[in-house]
C-alpha positions as CSV (number, residue, x, y, z in Angstrom):
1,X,18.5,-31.3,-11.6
2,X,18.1,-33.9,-8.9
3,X,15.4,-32.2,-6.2
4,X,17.6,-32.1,-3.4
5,X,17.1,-29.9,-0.4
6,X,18.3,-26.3,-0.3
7,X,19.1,-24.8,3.2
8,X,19.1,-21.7,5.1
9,X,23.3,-21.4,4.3
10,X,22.4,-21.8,0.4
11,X,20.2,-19.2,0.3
12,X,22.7,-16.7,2.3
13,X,25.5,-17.9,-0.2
14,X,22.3,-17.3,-3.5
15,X,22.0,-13.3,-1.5
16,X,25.6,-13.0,-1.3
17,X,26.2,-13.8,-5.2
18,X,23.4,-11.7,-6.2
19,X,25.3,-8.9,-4.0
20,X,28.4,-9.9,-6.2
21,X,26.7,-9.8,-9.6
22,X,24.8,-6.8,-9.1
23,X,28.3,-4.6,-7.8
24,X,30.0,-6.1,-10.9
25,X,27.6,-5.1,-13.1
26,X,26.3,-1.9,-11.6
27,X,28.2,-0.2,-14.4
28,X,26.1,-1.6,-17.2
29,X,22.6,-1.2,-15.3
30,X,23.2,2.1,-14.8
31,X,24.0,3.0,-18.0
32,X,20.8,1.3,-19.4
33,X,18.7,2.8,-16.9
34,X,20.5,6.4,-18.2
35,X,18.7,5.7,-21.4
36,X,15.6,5.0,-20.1
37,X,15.0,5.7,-16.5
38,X,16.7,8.0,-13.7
39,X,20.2,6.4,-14.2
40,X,20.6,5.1,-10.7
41,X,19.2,1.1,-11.1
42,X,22.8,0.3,-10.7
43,X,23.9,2.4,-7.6
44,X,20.4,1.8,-6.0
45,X,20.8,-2.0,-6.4
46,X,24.0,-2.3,-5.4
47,X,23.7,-0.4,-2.2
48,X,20.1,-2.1,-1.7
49,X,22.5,-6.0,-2.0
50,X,25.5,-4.7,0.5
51,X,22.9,-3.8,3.0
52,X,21.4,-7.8,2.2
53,X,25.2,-9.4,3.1
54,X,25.7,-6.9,5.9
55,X,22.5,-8.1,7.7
56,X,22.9,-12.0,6.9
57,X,26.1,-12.2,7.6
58,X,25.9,-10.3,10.9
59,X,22.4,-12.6,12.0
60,X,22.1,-15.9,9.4
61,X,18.9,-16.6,9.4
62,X,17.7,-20.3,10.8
63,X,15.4,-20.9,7.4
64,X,15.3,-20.0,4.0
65,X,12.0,-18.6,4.2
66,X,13.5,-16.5,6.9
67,X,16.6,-15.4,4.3
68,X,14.3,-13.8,1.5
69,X,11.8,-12.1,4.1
70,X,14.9,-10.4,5.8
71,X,16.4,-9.6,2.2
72,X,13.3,-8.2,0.6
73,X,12.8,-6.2,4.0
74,X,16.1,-4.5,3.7
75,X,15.8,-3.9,0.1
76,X,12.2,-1.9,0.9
77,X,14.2,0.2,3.7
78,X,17.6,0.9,1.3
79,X,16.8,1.0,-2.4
80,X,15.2,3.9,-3.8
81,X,12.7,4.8,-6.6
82,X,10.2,2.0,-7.2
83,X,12.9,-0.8,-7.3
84,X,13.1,-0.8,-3.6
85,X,9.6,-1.8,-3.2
86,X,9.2,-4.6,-6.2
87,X,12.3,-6.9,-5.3
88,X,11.3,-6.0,-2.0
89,X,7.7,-7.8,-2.1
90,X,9.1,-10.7,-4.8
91,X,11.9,-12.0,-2.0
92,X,9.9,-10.8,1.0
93,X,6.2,-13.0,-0.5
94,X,8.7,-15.8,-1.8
95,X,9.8,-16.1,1.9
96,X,6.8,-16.1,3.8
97,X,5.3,-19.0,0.9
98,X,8.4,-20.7,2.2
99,X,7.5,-20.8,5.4
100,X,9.4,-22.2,8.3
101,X,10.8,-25.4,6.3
102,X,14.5,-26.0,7.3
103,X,15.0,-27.0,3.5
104,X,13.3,-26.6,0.4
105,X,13.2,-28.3,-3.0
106,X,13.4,-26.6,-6.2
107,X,9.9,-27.2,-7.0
108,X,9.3,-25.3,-3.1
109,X,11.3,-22.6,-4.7
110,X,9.7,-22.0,-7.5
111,X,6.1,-22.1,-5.9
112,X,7.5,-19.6,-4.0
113,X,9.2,-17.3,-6.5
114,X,6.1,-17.8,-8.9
115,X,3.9,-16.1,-5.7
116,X,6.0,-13.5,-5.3
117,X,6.4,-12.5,-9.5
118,X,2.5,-12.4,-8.6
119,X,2.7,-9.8,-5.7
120,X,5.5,-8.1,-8.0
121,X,2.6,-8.1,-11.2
122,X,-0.1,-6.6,-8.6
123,X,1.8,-3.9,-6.9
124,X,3.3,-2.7,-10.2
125,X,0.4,-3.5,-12.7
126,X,2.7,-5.3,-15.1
127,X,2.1,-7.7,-17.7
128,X,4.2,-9.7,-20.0
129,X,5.6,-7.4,-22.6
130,X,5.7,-4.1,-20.2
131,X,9.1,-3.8,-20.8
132,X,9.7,-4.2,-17.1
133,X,11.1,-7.0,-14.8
134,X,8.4,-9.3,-15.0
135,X,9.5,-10.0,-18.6
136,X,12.8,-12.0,-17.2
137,X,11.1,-13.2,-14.1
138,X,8.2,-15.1,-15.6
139,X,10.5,-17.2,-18.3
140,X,13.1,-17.7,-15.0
141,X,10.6,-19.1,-12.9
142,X,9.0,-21.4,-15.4
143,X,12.3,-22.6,-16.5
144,X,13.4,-23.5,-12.5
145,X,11.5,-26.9,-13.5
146,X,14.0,-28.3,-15.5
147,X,17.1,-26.6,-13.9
148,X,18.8,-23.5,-12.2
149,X,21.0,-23.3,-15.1
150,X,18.3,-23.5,-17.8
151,X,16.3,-20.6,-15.2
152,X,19.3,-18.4,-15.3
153,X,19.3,-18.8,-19.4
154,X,15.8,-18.4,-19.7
155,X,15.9,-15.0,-17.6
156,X,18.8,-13.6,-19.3
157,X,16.4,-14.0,-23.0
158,X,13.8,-12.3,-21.4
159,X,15.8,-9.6,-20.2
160,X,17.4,-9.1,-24.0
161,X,13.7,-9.9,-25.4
162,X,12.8,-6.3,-23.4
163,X,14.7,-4.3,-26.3
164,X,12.6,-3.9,-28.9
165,X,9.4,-3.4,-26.7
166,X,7.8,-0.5,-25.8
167,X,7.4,0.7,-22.4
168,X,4.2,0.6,-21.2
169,X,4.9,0.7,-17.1
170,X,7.1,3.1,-15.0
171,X,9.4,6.0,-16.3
172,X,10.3,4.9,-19.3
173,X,7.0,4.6,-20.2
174,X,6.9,7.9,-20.6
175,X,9.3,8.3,-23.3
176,X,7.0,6.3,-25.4
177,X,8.3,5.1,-28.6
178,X,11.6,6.5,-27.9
179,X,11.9,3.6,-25.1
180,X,11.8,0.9,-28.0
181,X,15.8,-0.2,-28.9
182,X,16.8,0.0,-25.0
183,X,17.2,-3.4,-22.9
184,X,15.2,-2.8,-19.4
185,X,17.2,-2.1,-16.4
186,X,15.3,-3.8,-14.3
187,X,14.6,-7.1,-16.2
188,X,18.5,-7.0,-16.4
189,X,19.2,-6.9,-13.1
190,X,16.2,-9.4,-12.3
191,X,18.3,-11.8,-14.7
192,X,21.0,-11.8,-12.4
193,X,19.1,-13.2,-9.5
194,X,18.8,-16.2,-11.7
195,X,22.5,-16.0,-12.7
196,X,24.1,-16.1,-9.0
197,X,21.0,-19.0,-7.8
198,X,22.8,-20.9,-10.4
199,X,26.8,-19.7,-9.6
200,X,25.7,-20.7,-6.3
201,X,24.3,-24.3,-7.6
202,X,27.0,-25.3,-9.3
């Protein structure tokens, strides 16, 4: 991946695909948070990604930084249950690490993601192998190194690696070893982050 700069316009587009991802496959998250969670992952994301585009597209941003801090500010105010909050803090810390730079590299970005997976890990208490989102946003960020693409990939096998865990944060926790054999919602939909930064790449 040559380390070109990203801009302010790329990261709208990144929110926009996400948006796009997330309302194609609100179906499927849904239906794997049913087994495992309060069935609503896929309506509360997509509403919490509509309410992203509305507000970038009515105000774009000047900065990247800026993009993320706004998106992971409406995604506290719109999404419900603990989602809200999480991908709130990961975009809204990955923004301010961003800072005011009119352009960042991939390397920027990934500095920046990895800081917010770490507010993400503190506010929810999560370690590898919870069975929660961190499990596809830890292999995505490392992977951002060597490209979006192999990112995206590397996201998408921790999300699947989530199935035969058990749950040891959040609701399905509570279901104990009856949450083994389920893929987790929320490292699902954390996968697709990965997947539109790439769509949006290429």
């Amino acid at each position: 991946m040559v380390n070109t700069g990203f801009d302010a316009g790329f990261f709208v587009r990144w929110m926009v695909a996400a948006a796009g991802l997330v309302e194609q496959e609100a179906g499927r998250l849904t239906e794997l948070d049913s087994a495992i969670g309060d069935a609503d992952h896929g309506t509360n994301m997509q509403r919490g990604f509509a309410a992203v585009v509305k507000t970038l597209e009515s105000e774009p941003p000047a900065t990247p930084g800026a993009v993320l801090v706004i998106a992971g500010r409406q995604l506290i105010s719109t999404v419900g249950g603990a989602s809200g909050p999480l991908y709130g803090t990961l975009l809204r810390r990955a923004g301010k690490s961003l800072g005011e730079a009119s352009e960042v590299t991939v390397a920027e970005l990934q500095a920046g993601l990895r800081a917010g997976v770490e507010s993400v890990r503190e506010l929810g208490g999560a370690a590898p192998g919870d069975k929660t989102m961190v499990d596809a946003l830890l292999p995505g960020v490392a992977a951002l190194g060597t490209s979006l693409d192999a990112a995206a990939g590397a996201a998408e096998e921790g999300a699947l690696a989530t199935v035969p865990m058990r749950a040891q944060k959040g609701r399905a926790s509570y279901l104990g070893e009856r949450s083994i054999g389920h893929q987790d919602p929320g490292a699902t939909s954390s996968a697709l982050l990965f997947a539109a930064l790439a769509e949006v790449a290429r």
